[in-house]
MMTF fields as JSON, N, C-alpha, C and O atoms, coordinates in Angstrom:
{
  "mmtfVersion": "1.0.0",
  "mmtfProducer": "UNKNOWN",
  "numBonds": 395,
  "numAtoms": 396,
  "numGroups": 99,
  "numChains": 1,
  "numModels": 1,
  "chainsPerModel": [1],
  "groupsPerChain": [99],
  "chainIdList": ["A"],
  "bondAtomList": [4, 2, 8, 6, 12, 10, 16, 14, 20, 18, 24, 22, 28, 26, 32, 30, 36, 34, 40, 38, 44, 42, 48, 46, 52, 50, 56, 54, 60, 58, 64, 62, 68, 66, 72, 70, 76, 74, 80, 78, 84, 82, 88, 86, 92, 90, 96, 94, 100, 98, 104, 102, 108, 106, 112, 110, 116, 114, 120, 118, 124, 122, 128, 126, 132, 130, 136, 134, 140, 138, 144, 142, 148, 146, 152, 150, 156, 154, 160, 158, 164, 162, 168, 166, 172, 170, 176, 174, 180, 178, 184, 182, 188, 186, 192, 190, 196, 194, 200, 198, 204, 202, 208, 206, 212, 210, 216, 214, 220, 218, 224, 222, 228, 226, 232, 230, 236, 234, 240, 238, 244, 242, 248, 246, 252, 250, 256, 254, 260, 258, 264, 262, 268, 266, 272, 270, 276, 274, 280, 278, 284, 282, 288, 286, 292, 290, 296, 294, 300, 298, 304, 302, 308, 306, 312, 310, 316, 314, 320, 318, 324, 322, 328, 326, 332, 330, 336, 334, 340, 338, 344, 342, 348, 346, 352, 350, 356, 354, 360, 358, 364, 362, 368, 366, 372, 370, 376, 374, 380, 378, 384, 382, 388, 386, 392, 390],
  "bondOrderList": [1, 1, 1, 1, 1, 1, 1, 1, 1, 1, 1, 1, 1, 1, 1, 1, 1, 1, 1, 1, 1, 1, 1, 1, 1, 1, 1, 1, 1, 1, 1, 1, 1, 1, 1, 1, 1, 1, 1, 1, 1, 1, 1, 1, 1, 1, 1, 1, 1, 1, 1, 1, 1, 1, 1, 1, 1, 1, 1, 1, 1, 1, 1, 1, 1, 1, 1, 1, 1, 1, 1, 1, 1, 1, 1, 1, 1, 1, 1, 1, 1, 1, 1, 1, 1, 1, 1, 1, 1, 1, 1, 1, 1, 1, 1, 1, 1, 1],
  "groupList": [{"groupName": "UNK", "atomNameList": ["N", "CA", "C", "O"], "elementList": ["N", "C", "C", "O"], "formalChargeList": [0, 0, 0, 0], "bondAtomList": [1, 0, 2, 1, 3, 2], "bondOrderList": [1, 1, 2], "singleLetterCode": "X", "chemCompType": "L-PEPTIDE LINKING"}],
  "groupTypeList": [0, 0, 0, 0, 0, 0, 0, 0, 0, 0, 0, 0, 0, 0, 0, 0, 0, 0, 0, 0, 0, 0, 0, 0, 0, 0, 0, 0, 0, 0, 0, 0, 0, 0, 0, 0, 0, 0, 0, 0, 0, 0, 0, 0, 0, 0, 0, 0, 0, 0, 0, 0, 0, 0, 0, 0, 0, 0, 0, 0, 0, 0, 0, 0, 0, 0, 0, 0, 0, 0, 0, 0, 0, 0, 0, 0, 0, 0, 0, 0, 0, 0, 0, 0, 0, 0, 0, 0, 0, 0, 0, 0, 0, 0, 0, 0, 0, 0, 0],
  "groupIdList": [1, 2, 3, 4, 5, 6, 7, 8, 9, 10, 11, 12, 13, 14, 15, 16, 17, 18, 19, 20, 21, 22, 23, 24, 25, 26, 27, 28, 29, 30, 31, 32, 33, 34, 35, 36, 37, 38, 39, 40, 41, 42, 43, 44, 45, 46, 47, 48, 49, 50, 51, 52, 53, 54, 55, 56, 57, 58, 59, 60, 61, 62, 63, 64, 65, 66, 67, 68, 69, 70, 71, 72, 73, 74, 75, 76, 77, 78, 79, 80, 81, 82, 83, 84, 85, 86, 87, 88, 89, 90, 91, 92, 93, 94, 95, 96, 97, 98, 99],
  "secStructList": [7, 2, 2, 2, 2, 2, 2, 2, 2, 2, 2, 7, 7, 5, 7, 7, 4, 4, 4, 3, 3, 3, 3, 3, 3, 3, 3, 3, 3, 7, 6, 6, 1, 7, 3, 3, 3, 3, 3, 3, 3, 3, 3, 7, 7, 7, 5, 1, 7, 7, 7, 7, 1, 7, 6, 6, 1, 7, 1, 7, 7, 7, 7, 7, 7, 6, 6, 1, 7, 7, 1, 7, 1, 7, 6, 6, 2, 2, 2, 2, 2, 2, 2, 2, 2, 6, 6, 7, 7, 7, 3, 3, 3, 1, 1, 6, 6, 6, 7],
  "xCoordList": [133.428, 133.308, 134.378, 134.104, 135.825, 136.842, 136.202, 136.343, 135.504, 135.072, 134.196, 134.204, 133.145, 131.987, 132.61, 132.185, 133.963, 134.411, 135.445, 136.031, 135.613, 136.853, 136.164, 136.584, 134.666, 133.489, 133.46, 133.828, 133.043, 132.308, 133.674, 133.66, 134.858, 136.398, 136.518, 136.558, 136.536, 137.114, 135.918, 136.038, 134.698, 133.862, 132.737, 132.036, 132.443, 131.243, 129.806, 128.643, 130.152, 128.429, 129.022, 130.041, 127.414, 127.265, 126.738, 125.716, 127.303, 126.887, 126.796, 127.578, 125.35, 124.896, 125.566, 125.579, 126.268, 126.981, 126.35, 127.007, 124.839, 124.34, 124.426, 124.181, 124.671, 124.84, 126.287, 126.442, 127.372, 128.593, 128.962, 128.913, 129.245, 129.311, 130.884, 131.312, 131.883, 133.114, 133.37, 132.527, 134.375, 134.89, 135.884, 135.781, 137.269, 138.331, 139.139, 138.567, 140.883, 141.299, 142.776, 143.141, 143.611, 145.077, 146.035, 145.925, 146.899, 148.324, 149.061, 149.179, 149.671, 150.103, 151.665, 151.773, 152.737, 154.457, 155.014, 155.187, 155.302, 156.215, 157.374, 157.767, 158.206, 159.479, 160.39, 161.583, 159.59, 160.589, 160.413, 160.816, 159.699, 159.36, 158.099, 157.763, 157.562, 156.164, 154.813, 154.168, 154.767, 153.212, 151.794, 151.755, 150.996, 149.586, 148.329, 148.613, 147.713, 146.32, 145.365, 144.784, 145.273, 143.803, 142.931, 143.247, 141.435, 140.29, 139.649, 140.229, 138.534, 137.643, 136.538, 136.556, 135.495, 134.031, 133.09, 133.469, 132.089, 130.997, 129.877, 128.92, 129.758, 128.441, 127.138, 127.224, 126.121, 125.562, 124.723, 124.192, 124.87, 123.698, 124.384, 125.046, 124.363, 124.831, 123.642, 122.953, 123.992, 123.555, 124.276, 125.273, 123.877, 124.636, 125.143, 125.062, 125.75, 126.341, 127.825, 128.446, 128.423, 129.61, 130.517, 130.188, 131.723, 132.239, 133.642, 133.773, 134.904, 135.919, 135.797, 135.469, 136.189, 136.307, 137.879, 138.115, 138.772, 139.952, 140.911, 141.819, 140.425, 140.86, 142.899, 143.671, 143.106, 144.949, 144.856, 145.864, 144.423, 145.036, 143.585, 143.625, 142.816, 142.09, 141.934, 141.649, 142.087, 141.569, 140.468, 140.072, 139.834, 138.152, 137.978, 138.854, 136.723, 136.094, 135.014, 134.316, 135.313, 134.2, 133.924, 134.623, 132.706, 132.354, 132.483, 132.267, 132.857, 133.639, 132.653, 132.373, 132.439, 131.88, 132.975, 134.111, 132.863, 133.442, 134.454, 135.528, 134.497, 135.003, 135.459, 136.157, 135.271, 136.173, 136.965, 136.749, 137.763, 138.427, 140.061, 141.118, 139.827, 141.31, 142.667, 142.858, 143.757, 144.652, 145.448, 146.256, 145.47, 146.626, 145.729, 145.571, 144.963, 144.373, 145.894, 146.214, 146.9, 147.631, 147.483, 146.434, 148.497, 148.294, 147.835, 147.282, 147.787, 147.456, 145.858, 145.297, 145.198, 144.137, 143.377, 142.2, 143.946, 143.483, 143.409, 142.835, 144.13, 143.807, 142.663, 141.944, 142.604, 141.266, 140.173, 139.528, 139.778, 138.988, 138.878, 137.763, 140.0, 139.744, 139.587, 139.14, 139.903, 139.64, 138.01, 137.431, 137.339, 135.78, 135.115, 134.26, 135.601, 135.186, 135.267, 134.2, 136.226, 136.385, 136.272, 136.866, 135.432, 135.083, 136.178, 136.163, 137.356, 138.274, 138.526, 138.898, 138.3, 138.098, 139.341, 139.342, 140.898, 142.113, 143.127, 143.214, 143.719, 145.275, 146.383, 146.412, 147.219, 148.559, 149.227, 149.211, 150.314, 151.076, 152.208, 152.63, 152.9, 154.265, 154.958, 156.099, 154.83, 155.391, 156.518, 157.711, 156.11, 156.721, 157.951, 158.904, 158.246, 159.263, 160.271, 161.448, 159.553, 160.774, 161.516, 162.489, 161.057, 162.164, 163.162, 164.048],
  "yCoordList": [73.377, 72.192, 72.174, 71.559, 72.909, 72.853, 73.937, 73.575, 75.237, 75.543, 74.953, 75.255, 73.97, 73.149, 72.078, 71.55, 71.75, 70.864, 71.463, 70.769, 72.814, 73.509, 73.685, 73.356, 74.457, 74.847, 73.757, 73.842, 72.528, 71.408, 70.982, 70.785, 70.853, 70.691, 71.868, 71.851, 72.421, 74.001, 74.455, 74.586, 74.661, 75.117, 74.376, 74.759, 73.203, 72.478, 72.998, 72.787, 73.536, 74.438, 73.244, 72.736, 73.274, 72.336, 73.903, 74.511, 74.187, 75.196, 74.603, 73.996, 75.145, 74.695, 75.151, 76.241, 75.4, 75.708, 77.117, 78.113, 77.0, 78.466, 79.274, 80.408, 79.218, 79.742, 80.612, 81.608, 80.077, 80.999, 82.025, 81.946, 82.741, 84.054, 84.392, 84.702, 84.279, 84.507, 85.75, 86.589, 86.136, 87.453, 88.362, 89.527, 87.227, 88.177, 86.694, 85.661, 86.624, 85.807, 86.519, 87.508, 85.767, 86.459, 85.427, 84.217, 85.941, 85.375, 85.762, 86.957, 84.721, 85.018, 84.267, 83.22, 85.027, 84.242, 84.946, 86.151, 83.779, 83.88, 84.158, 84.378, 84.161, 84.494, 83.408, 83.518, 82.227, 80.764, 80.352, 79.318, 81.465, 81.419, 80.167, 79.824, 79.64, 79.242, 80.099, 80.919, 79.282, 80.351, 79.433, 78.219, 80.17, 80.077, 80.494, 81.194, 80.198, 80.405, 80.654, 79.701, 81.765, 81.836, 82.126, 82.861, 81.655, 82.026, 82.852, 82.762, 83.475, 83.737, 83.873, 84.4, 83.58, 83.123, 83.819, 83.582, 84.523, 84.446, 83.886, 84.046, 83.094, 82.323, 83.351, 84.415, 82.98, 83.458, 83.258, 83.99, 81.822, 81.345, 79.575, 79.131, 78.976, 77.127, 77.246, 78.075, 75.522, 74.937, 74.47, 73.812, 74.742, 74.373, 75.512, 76.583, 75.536, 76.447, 76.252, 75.385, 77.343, 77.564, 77.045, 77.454, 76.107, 75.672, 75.396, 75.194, 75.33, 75.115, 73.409, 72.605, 72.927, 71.745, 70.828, 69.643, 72.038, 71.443, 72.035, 72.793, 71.369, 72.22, 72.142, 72.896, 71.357, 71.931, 72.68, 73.169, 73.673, 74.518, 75.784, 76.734, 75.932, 76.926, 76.752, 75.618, 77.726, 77.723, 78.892, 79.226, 79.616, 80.321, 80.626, 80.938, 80.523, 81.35, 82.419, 82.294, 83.398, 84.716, 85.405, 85.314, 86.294, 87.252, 88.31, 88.565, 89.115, 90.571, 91.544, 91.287, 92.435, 93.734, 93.695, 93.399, 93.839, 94.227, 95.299, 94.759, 96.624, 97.638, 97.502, 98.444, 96.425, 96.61, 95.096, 94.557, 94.771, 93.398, 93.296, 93.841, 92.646, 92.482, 92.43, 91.789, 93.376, 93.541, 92.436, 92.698, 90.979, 90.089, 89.499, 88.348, 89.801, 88.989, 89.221, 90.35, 87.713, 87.905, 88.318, 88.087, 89.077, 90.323, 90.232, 91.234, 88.959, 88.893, 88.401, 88.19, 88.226, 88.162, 89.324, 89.183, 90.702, 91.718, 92.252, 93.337, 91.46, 92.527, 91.84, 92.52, 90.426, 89.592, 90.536, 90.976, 90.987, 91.117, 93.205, 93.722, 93.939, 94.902, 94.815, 95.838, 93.531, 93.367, 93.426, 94.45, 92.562, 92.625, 93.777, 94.214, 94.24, 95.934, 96.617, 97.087, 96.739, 97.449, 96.933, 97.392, 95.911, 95.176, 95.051, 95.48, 94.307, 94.015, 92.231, 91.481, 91.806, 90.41, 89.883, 88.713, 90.908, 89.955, 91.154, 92.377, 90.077, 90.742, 89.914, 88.684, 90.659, 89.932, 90.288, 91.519, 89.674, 89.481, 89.158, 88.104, 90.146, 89.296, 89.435, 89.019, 89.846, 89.839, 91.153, 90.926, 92.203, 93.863, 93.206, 93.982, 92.142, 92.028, 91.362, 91.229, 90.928, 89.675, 90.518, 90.193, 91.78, 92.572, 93.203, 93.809],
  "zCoordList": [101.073, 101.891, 102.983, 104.014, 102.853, 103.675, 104.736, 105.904, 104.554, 105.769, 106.379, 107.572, 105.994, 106.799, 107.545, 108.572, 106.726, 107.996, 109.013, 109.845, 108.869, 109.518, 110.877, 111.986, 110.44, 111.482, 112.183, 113.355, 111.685, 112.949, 113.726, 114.941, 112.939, 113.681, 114.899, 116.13, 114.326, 115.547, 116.616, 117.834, 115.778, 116.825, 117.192, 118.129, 116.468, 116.744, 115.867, 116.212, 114.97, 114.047, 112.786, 112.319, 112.674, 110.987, 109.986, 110.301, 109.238, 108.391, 106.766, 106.035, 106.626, 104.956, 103.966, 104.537, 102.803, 101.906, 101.454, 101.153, 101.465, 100.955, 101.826, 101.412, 102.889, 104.392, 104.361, 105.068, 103.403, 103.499, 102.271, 101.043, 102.95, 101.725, 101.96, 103.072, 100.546, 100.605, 101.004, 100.686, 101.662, 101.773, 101.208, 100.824, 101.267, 101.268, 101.026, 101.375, 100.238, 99.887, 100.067, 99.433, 101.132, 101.333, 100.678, 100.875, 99.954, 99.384, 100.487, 100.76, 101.284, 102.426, 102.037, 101.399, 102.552, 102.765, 103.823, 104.008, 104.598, 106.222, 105.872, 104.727, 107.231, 107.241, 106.854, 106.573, 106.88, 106.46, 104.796, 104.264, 104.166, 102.49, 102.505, 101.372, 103.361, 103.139, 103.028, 103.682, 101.568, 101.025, 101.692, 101.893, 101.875, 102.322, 100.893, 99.921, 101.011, 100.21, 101.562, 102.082, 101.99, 103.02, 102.278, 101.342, 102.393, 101.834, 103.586, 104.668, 103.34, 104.666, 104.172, 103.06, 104.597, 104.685, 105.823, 106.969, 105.72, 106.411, 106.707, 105.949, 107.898, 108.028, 108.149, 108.762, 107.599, 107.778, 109.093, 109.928, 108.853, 109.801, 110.329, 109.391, 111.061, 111.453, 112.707, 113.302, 112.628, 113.779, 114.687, 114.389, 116.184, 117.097, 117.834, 117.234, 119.231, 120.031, 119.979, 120.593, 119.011, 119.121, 120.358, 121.472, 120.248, 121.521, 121.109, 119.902, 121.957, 121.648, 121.309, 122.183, 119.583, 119.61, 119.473, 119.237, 119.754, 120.018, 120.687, 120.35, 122.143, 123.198, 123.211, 123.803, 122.631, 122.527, 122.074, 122.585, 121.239, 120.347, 120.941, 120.159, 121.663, 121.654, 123.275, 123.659, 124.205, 125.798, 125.496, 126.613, 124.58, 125.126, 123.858, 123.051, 123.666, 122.188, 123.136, 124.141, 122.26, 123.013, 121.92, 120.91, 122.018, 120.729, 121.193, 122.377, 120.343, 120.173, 118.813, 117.642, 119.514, 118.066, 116.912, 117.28, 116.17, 115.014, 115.402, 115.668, 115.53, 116.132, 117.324, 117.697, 118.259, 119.174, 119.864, 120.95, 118.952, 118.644, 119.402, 119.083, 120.171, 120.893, 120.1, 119.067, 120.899, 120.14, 119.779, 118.888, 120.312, 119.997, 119.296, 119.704, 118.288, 116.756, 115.744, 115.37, 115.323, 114.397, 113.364, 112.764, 112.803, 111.58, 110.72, 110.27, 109.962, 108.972, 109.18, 108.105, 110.133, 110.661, 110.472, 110.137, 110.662, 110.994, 109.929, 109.841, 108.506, 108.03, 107.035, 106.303, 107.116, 107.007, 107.428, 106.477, 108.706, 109.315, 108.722, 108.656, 108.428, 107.591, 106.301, 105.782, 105.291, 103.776, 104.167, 103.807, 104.769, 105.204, 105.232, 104.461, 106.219, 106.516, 105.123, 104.727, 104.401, 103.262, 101.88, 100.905, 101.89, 100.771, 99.858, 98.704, 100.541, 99.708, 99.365, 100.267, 98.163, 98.088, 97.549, 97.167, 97.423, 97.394, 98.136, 98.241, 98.504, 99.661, 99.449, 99.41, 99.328, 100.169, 100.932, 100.902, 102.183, 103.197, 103.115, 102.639, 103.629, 104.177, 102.898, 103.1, 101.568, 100.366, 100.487, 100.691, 100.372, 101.16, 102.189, 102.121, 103.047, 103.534, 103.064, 103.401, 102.154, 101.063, 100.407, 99.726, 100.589, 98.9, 99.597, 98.994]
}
């Protein structure tokens, strides 16, 4: 339910619950010792035309191939977007610098 309302917040799509297929789940810790829980999700399918719905925090949404994805996607993004690729459904971040 937190991505159906993340979607209509950020991009403007209403997406049905059977519509998202989990992906990948990062244990994420910054440099200030705050932990994260990311989940990531694939839509399959929503309604509506994708649009920036909160323009402070976003100036363009554009679609990109899979394989050829702009380099300033943050890291731990990327490797979201390689757990996918490689059917990996848990990760963690940022842990390797704490030690």
């Amino acid at each position: 339910m937190a991505m159906q309302r993340e979607a209509k917040e950020e991009i403007c799509v209403d997406i049905d619950l059977k519509d998202l297929e989990f992906v990948t789940f990062i244990h994420k810790i910054n440099g200030n010792d705050i932990i994260y829980y990311n989940g990531y999700f694939k839509a399959k399918k929503w309604q509506g035309k994708p649009q920036i719905g909160e323009p402070d925090k976003n100036e363009e949404i554009k679609w990109f191939p899979i394989d050829e994805l702009p380099e300033n996607i943050i890291d731990d993004r990327k490797q979201a977007i390689q757990n996918y690729i490689d059917k990996i459904p848990y990760s963690e971040f940022g842990w390797n610098e704490k030690e």
